[in-house]
N, C-alpha and C positions, 0 to 999 in steps of 0.2 A: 135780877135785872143787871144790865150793865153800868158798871159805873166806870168812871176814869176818875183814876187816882192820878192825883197830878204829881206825885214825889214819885210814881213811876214810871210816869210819862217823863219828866224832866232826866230821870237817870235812864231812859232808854234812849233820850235824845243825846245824852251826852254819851254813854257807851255804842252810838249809834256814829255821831263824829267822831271819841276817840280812835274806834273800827275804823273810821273811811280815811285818819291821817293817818293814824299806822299804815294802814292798808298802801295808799297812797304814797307816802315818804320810802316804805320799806318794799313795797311789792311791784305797782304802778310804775312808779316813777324808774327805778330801774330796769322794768321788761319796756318800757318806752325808750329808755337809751341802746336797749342792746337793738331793740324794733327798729329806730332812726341809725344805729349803728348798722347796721345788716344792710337798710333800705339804701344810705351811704354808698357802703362796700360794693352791693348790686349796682348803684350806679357810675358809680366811678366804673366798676368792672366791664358794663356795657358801654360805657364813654371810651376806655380802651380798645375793649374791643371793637367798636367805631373805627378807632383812630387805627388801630391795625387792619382792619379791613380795608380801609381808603389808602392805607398806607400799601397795603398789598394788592389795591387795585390800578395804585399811582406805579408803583413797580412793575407789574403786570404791564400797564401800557407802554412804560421806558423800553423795558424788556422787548414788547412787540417792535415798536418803533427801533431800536438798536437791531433789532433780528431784520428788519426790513431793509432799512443802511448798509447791512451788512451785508443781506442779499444782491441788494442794487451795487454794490461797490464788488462785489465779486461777478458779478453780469458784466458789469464795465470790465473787469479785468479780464474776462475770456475773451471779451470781442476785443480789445486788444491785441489779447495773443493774435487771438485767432483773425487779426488784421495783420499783424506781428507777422508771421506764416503762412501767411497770403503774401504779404511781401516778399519771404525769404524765398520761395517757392519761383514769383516772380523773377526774382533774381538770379535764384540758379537755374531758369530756363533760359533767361537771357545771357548768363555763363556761358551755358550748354551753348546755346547758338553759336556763340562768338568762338567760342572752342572750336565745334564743327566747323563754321565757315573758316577759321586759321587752316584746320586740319587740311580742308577743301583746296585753300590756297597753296599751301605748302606740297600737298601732293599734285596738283597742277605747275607749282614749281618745280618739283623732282620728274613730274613728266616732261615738261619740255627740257630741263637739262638732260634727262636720260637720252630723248627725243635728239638733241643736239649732240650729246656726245657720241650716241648709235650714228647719226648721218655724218658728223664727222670721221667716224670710224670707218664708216661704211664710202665716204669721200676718199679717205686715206688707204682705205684696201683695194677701191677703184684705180685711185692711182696709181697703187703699188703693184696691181694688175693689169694696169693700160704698159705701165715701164716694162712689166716682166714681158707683154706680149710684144711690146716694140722691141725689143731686147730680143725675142726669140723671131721674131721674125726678120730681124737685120741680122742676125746669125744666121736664117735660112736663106736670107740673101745671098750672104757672105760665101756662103759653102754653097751654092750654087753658080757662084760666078769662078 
């Protein structure tokens, strides 16, 4: 039959605890620190990389936002020019005008001096042809009488 020895019961209950502190103290205890060491490390590591990912989504949007700026500041700067050039354009047609209309004046000026100087010329050779005919015809006089 069974019986229970108590002198063996007692030394199994103590090589039962001495087991579980050993165990405990040397074995437990230590895979429990590298366990919460690790557990740690993983979260710090995702708390990082949290913090890099928000960081590189805060950059990301700088980034968009500076890319946009930048776009709009250079839209502003064409229409400029290209008001800029509109202007110059303006203005050298309004050159051009003012040039032709001088040119216009100025060769209407050289017409009527030409103009003036031809009928004076043409006054002066009348003259000098009304004289030469009075002249020959007072000599045809002359030698007729």
């Amino acid at each position: 039959m069974l019986t229970i020895n108590p002198s063996e019961l007692i030394w199994t209950i103590i090589g039962f605890l001495t087991l579980y502190f050993l165990l405990k103290k040397f074995l437990f205890e230590p895979i429990i620190r590298v366990m919460d060491a690790r557990k740690a490390r993983i979260s710090e590591g995702m708390s990082e990389e949290r913090q890099a990912r928000d960081a590189l989504d805060e950059d990301a949007r700088q980034l968009e936002t500076l890319r946009i700026e930048q776009l709009e500041a250079a839209k502003g700067q064409v229409q400029e020019e290209q008001q800029r050039e509109e202007e110059r354009r303006a203005q050298a047609l309004q050159d051009a005008r003012e040039a032709a209309k001088r040119l216009c004046e100025e060769g209407k000026e050289r017409a009527k001096a030409l103009c003036d100087q031809t009928e004076d010329q043409l006054r002066a050779q009348g003259e000098a042809l009304s004289a030469m005919i009075v002249a020959r015809l007072l000599d045809a006089g002359n030698t007729e009488q």
